[in-house]
N, CA, C and O atoms as CSV, one atom per row, in Angstrom:
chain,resi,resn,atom,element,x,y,z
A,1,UNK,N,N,0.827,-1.196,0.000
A,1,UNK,CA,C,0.000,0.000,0.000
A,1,UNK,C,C,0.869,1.257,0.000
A,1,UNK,O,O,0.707,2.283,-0.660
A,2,UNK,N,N,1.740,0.984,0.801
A,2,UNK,CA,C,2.344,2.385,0.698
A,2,UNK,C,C,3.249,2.676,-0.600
A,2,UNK,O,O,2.907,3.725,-1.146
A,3,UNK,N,N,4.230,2.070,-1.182
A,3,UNK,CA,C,4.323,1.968,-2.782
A,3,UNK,C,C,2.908,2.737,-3.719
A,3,UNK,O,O,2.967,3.720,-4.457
A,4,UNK,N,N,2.069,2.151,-3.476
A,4,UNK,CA,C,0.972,2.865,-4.171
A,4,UNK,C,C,0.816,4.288,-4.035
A,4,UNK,O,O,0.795,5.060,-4.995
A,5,UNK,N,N,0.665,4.747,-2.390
A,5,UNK,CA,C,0.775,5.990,-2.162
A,5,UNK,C,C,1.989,7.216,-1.995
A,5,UNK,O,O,1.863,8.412,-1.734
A,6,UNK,N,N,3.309,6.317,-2.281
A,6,UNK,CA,C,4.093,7.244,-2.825
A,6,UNK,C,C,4.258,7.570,-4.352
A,6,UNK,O,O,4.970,8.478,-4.780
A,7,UNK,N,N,3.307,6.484,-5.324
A,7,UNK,CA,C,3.236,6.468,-6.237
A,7,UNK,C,C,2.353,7.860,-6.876
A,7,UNK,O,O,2.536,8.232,-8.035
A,8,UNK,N,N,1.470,8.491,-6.024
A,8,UNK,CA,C,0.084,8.739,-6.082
A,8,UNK,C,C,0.541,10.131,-5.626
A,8,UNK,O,O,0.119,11.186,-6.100
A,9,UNK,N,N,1.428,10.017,-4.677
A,9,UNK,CA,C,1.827,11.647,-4.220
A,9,UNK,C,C,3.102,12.080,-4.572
A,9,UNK,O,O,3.611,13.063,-4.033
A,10,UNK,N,N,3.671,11.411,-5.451
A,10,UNK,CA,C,4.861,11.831,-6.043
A,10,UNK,C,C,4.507,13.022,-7.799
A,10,UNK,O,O,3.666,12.705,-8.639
A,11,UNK,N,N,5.293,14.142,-7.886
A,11,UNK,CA,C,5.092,14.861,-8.552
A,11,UNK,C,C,4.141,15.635,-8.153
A,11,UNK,O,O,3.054,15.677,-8.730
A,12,UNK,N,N,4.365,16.175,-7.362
A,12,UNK,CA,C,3.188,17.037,-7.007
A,12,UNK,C,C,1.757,16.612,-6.768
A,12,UNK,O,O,0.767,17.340,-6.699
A,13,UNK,N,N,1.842,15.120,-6.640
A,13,UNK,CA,C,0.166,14.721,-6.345
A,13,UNK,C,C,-0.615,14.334,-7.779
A,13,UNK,O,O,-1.624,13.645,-7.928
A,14,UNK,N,N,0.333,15.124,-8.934
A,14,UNK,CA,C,-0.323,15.198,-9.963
A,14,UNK,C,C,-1.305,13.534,-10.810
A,14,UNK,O,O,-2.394,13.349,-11.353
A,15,UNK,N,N,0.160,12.512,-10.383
A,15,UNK,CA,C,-0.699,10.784,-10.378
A,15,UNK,C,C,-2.099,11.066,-9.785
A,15,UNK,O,O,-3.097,10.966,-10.499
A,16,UNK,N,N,-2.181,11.420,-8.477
A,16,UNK,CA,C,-3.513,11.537,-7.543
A,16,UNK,C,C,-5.032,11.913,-8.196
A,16,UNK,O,O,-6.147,11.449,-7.957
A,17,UNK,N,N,-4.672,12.726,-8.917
A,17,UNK,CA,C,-5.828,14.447,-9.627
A,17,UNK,C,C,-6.102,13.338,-10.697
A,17,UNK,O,O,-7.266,12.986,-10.886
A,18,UNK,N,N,-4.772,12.607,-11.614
A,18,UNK,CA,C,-5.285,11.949,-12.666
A,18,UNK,C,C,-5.991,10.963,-12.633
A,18,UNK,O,O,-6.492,10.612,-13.701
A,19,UNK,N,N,-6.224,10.323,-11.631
A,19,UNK,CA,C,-6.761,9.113,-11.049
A,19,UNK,C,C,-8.409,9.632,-10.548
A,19,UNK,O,O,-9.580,9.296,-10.724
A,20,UNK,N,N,-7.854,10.349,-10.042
A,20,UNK,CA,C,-9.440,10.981,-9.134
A,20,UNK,C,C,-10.236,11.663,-10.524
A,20,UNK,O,O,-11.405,11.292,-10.625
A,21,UNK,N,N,-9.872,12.374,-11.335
A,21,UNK,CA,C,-10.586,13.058,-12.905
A,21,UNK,C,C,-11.053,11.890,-13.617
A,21,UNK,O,O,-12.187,11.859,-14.095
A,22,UNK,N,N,-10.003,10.650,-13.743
A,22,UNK,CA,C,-10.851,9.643,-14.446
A,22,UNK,C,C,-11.657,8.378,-13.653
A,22,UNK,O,O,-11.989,7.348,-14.242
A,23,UNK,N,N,-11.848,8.568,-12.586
A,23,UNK,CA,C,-12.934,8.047,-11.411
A,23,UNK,C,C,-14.469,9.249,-11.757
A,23,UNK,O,O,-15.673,8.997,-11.719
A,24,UNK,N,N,-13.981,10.111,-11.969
A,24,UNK,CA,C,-15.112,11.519,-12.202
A,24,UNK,C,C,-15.519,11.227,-13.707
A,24,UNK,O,O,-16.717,11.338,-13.967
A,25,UNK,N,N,-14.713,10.891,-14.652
A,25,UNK,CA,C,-15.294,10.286,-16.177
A,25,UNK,C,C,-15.947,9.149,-16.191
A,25,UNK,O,O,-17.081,9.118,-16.667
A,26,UNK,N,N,-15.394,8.095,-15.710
A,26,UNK,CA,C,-16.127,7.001,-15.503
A,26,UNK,C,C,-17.323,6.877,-14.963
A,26,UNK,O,O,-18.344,6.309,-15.350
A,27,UNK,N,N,-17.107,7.382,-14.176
A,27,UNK,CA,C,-18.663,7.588,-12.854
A,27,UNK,C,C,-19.732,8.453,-14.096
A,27,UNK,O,O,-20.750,7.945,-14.567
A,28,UNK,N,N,-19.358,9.438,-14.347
A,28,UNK,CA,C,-20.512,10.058,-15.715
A,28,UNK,C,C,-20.885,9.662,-16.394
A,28,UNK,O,O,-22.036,9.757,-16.821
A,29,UNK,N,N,-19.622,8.781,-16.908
A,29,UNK,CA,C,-19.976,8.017,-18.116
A,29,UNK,C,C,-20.822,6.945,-18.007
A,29,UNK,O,O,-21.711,6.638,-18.800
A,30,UNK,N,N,-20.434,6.253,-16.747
A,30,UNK,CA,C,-21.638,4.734,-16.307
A,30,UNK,C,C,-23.293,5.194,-16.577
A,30,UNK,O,O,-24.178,4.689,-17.267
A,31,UNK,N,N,-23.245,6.572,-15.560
A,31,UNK,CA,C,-24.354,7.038,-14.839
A,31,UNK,C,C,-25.117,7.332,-16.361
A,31,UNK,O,O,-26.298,6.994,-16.454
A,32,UNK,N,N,-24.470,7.933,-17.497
A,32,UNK,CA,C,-25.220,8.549,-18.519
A,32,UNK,C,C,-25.516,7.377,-19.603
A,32,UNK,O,O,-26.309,7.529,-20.533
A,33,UNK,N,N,-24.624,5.940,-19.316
A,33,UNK,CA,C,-24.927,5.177,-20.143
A,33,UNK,C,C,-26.288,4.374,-19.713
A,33,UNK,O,O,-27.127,3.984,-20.525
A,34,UNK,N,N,-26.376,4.161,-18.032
A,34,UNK,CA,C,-27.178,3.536,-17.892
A,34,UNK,C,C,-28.625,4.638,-17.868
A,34,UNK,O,O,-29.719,4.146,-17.588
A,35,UNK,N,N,-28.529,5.795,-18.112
A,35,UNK,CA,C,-29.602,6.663,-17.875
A,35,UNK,C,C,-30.013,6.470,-19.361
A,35,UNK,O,O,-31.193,6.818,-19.396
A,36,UNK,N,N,-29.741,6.201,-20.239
A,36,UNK,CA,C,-29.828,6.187,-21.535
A,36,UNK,C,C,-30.272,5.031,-21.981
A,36,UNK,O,O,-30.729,5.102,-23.122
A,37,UNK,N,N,-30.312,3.613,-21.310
A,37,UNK,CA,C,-31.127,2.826,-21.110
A,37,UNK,C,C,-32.244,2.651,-20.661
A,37,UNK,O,O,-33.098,1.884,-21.104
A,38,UNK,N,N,-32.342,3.598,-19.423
A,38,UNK,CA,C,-33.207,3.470,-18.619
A,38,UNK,C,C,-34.987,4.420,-19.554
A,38,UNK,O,O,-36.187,4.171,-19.437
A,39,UNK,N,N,-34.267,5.404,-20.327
A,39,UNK,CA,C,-35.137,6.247,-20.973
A,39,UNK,C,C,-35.502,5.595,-22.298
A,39,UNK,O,O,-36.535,6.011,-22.823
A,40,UNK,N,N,-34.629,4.370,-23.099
A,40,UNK,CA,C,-35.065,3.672,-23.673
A,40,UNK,C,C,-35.800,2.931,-23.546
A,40,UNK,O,O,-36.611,2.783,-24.459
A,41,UNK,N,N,-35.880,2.175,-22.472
A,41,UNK,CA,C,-36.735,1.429,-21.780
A,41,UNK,C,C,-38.075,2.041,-21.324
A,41,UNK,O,O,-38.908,1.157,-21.123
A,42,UNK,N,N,-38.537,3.303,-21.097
A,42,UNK,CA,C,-39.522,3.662,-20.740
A,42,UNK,C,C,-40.808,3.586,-20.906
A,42,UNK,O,O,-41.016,4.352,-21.847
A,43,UNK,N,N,-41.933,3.083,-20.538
A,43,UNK,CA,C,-42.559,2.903,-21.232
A,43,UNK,C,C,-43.304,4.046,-21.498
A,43,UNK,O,O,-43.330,5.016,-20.740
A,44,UNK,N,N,-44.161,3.932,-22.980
A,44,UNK,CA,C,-44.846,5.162,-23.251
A,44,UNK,C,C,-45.939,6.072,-22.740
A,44,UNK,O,O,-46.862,5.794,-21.975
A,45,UNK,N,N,-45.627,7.265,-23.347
A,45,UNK,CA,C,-46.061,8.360,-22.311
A,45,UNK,C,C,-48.122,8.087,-22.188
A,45,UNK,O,O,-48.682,8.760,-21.323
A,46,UNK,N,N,-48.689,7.480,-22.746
A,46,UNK,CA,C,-49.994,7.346,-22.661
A,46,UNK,C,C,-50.483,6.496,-22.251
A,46,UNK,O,O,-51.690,6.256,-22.294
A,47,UNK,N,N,-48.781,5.214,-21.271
A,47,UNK,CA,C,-49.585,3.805,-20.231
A,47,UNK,C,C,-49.320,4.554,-19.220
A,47,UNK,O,O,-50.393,4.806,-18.671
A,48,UNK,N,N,-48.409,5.078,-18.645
A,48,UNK,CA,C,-48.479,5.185,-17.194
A,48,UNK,C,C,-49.503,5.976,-16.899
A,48,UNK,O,O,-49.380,6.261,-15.707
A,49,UNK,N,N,-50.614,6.574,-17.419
A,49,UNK,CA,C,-51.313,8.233,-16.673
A,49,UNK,C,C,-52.680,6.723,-17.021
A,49,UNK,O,O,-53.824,7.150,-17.178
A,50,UNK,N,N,-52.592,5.900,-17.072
A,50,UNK,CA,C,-53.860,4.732,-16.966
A,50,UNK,C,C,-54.033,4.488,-15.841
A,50,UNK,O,O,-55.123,4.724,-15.320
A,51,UNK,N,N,-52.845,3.863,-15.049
A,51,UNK,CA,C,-52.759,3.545,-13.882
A,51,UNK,C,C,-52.774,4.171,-12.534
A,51,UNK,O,O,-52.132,5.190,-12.277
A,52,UNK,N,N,-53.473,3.581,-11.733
A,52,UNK,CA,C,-53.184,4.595,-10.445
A,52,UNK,C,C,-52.058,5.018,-9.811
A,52,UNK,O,O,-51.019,4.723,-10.401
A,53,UNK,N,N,-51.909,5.789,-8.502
A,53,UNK,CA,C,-50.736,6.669,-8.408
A,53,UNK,C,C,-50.121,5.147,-7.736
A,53,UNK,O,O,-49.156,4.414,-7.954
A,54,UNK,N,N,-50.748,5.158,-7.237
A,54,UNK,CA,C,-50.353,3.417,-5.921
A,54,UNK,C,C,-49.699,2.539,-6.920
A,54,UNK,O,O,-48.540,2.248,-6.625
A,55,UNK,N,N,-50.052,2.154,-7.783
A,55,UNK,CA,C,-49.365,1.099,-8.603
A,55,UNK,C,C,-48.104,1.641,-9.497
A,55,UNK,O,O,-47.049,1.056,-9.742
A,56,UNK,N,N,-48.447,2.667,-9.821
A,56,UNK,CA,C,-46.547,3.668,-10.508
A,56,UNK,C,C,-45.910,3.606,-9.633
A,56,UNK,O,O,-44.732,3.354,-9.890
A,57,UNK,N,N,-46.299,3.799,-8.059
A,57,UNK,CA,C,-45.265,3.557,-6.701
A,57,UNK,C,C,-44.563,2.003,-6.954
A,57,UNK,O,O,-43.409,1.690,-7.246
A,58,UNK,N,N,-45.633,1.285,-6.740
A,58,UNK,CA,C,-44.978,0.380,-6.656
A,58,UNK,C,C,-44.086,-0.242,-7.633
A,58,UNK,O,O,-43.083,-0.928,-7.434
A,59,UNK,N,N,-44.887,0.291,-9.217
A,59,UNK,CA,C,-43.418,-0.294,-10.133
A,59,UNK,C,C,-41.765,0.169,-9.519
A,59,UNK,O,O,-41.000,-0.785,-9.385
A,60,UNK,N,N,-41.486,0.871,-9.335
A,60,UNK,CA,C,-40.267,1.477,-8.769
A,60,UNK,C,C,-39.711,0.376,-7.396
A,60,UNK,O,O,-38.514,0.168,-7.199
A,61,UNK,N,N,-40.497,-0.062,-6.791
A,61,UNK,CA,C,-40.062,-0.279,-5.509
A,61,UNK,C,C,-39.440,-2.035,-5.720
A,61,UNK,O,O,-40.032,-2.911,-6.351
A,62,UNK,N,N,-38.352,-2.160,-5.126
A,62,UNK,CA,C,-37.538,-3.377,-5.283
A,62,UNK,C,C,-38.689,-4.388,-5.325
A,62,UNK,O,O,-39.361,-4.696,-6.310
A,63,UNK,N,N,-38.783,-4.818,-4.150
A,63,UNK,CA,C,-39.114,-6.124,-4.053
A,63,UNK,C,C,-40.828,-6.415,-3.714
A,63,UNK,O,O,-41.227,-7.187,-2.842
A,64,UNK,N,N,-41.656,-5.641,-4.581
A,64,UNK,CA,C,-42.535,-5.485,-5.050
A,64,UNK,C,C,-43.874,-6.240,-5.933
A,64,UNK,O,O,-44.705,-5.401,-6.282
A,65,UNK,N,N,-44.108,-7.247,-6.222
A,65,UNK,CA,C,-45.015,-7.586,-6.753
A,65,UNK,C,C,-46.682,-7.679,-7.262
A,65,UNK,O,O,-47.224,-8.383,-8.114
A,66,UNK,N,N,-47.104,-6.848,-6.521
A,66,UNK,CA,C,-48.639,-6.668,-6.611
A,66,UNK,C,C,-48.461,-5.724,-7.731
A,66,UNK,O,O,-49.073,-4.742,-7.311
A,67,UNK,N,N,-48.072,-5.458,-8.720
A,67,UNK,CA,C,-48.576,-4.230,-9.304
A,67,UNK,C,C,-48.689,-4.965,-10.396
A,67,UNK,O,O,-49.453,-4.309,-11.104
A,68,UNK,N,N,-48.462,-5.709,-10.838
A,68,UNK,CA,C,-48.673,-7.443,-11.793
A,68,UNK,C,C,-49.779,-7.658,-11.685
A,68,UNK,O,O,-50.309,-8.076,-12.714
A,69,UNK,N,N,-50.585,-7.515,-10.581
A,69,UNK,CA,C,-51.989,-7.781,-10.596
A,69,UNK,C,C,-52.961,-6.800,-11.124
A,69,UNK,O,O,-54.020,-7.137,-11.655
A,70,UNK,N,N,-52.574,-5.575,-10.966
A,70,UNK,CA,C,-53.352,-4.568,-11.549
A,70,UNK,C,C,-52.739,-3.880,-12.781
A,70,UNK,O,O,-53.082,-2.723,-13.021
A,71,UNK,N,N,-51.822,-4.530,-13.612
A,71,UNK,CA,C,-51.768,-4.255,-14.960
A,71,UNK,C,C,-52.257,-4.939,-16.140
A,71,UNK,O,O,-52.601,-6.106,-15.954
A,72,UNK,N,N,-52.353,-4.531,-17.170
A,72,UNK,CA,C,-52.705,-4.954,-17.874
A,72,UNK,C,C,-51.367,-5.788,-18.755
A,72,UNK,O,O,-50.200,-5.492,-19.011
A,73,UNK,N,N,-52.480,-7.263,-19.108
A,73,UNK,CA,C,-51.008,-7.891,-19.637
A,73,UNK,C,C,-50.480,-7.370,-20.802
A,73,UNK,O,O,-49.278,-7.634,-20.838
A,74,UNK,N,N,-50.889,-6.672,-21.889
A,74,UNK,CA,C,-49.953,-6.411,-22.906
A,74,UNK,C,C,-48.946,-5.379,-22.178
A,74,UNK,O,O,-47.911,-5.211,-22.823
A,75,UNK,N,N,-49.030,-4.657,-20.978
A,75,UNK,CA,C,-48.202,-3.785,-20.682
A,75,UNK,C,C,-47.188,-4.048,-19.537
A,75,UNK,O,O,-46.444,-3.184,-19.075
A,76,UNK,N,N,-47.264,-5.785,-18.995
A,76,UNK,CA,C,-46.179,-6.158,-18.344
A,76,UNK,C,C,-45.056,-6.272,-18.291
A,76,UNK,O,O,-44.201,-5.912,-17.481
A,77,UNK,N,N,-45.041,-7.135,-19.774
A,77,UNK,CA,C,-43.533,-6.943,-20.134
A,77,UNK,C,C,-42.840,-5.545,-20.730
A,77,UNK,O,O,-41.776,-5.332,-21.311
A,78,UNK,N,N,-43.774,-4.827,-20.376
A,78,UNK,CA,C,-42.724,-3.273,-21.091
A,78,UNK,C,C,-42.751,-2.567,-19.964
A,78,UNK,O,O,-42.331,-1.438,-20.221
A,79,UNK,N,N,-43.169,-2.723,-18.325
A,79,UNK,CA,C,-42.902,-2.442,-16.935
A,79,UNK,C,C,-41.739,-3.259,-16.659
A,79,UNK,O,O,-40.671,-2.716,-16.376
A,80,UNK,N,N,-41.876,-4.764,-16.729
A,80,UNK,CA,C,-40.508,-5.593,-16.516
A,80,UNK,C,C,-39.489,-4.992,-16.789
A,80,UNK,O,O,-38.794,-4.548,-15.875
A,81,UNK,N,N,-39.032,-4.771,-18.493
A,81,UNK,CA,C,-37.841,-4.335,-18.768
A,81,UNK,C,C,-37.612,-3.132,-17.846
A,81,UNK,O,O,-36.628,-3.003,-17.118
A,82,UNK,N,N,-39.011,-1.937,-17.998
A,82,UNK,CA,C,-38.280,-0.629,-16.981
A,82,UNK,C,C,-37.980,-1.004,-16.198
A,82,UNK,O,O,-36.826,-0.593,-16.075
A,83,UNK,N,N,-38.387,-2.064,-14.815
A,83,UNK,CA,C,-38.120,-1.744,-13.783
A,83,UNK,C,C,-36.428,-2.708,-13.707
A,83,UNK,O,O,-35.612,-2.608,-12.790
A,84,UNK,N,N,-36.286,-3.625,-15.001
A,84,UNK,CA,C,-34.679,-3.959,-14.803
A,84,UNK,C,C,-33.945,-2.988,-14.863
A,84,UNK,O,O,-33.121,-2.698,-13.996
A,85,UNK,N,N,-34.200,-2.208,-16.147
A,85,UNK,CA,C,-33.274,-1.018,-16.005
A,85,UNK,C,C,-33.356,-0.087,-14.979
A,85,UNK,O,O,-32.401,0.589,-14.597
A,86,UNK,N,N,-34.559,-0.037,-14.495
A,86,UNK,CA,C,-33.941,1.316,-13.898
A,86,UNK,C,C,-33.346,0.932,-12.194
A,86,UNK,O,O,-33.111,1.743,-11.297
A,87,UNK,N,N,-33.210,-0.669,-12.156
A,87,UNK,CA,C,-32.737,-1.091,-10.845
A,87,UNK,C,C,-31.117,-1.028,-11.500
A,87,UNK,O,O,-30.257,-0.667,-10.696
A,88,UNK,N,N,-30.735,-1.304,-12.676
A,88,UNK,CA,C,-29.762,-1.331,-13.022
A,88,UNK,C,C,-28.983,-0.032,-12.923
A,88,UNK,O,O,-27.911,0.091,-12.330
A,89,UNK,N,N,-29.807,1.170,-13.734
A,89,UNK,CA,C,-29.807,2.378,-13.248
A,89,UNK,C,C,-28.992,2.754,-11.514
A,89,UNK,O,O,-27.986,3.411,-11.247
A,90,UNK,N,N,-29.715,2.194,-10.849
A,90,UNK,CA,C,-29.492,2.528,-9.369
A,90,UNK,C,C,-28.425,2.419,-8.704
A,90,UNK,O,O,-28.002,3.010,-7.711
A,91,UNK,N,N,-27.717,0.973,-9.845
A,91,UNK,CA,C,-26.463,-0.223,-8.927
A,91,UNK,C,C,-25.922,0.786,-9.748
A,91,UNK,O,O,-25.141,1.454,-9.070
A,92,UNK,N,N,-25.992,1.189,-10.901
A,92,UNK,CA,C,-24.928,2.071,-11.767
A,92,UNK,C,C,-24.228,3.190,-10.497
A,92,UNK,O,O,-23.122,3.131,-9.959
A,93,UNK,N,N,-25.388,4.210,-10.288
A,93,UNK,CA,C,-25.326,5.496,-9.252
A,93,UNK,C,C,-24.806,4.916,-8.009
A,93,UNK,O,O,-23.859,5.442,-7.424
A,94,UNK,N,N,-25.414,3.802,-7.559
A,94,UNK,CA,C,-25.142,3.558,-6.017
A,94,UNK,C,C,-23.181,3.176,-5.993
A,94,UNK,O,O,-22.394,3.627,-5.161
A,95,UNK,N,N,-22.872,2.337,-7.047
A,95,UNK,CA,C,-21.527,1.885,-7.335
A,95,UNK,C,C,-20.963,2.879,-7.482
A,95,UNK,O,O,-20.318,3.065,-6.451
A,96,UNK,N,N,-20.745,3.967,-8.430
A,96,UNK,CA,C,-20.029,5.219,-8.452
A,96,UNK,C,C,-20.305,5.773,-7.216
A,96,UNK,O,O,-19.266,6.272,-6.786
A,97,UNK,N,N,-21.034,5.886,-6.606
A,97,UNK,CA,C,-20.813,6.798,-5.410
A,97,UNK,C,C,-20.262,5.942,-4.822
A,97,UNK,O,O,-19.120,6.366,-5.004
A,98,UNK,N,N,-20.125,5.056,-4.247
A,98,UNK,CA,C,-19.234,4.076,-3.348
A,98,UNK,C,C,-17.976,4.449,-3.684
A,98,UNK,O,O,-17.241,5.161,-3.000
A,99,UNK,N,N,-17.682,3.883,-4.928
A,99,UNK,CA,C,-16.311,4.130,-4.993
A,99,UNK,C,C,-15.653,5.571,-4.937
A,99,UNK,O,O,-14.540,5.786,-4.457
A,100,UNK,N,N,-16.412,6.446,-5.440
A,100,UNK,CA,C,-15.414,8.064,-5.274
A,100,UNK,C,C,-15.655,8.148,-3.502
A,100,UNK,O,O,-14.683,8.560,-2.869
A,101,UNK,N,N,-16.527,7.885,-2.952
A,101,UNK,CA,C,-16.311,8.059,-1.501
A,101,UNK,C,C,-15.267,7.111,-0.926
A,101,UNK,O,O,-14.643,7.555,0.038
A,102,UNK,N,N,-14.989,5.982,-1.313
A,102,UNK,CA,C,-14.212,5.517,-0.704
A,102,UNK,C,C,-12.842,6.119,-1.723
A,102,UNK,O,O,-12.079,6.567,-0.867
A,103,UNK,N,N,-12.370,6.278,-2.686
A,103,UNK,CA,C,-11.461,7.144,-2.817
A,103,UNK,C,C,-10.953,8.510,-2.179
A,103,UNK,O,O,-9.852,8.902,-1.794
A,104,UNK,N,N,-12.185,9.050,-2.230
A,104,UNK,CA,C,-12.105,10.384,-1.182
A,104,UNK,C,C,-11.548,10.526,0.258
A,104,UNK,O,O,-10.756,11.376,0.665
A,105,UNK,N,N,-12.240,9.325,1.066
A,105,UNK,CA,C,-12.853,9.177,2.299
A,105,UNK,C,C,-11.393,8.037,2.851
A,105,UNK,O,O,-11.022,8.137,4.020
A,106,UNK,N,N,-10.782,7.167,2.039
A,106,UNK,CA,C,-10.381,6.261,2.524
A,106,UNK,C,C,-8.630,6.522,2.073
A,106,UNK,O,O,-7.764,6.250,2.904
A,107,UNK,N,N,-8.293,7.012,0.831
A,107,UNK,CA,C,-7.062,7.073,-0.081
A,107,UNK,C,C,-6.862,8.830,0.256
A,107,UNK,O,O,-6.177,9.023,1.260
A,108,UNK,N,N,-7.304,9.951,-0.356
A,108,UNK,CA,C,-7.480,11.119,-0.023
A,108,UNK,C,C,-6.569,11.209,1.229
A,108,UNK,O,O,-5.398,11.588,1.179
A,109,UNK,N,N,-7.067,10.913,2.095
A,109,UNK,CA,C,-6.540,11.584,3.079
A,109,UNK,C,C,-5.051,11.298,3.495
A,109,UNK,O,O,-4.134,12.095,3.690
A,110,UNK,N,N,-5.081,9.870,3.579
A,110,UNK,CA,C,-3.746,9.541,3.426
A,110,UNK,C,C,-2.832,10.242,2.627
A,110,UNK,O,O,-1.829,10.534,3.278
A,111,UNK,N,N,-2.799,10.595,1.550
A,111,UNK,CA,C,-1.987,10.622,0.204
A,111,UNK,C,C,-1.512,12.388,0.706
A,111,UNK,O,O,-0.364,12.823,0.612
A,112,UNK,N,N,-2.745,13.202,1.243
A,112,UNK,CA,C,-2.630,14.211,1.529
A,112,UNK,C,C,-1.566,14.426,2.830
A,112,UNK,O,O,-0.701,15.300,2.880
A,113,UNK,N,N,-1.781,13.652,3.622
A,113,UNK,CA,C,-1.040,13.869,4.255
A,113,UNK,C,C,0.047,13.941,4.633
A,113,UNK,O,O,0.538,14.741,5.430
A,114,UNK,N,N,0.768,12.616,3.763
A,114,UNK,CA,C,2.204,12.095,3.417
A,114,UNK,C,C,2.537,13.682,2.783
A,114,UNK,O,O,3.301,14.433,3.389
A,115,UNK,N,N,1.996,14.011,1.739
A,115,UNK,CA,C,2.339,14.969,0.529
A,115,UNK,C,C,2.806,15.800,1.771
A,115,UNK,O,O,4.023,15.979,1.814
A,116,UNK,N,N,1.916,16.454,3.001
A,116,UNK,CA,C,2.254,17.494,3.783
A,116,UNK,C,C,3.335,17.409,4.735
A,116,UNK,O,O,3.853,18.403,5.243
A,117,UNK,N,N,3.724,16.035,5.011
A,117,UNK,CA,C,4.707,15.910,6.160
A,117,UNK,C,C,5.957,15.234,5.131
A,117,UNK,O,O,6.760,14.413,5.574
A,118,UNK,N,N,5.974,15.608,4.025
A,118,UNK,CA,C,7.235,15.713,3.054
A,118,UNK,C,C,8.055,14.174,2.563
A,118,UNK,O,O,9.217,13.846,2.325
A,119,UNK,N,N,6.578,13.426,2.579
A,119,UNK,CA,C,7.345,11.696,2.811
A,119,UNK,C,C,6.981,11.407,1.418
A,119,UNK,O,O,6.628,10.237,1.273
A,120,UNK,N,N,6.962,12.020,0.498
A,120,UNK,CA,C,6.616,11.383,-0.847
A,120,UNK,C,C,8.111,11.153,-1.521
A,120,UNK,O,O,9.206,11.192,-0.960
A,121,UNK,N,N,7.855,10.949,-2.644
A,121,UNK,CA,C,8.977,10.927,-3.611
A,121,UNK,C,C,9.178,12.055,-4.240
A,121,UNK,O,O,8.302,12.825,-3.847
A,122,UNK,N,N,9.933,12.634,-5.091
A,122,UNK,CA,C,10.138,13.519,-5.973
A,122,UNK,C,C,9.226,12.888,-7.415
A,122,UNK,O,O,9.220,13.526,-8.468
């Protein structure tokens, strides 16, 4: 570990910024690929305003099943796919935030600190 973090705070930190900018691309990039599914997947704008407010709740909600009962079947399987994607959607957002916090929260500080008490490399 520590190899890594003299790796990371050597040159001015500058390794650090490049690492952390493309954790910040990636994370956008996941988030906008899977949002771009998720809006493909949508279903159209003249099924959902059929249904009651109670049953649009529940499409959204994980572990959910009654709302199968009060749809109509040609419009199940085009709720199914949304609600894969947009759980997929979620692990997308929930995963990027994990990881830049634990970059932030866990690496960050360390790296900063070495940099300040003059223990890096050139």
């Amino acid at each position: 570990m520590k190899s890594i973090l003299l790796i990371l705070c050597s040159n001015g930190m500058r390794p650090f910024y490049l690492i952390s900018n493309a954790i910040v691309i990636v994370m956008i990039a996941s988030v906008l690929f899977a949002t771009l599914l998720l809006f493909r997947a949508a279903p159209p704008n003249e099924t959902l305003p059929r249904y009651r407010f109670g049953v649009r709740i529940r499409l959204i909600l994980p572990f959910s099943k009654r709302w199968q009962n009060e749809v109509s079947l040609e419009h199940i399987e085009t709720f199914r796919k949304f609600r894969k994607r947009l759980f997929a959607w979620g692990f997308a957002l929930f995963g990027c935030i994990l990881l830049r916090l634990m970059y932030i929260n866990m690496l960050a500080p360390r790296v900063v600190f070495m940099f300040a008490s003059n223990q890096c490399g050139k």
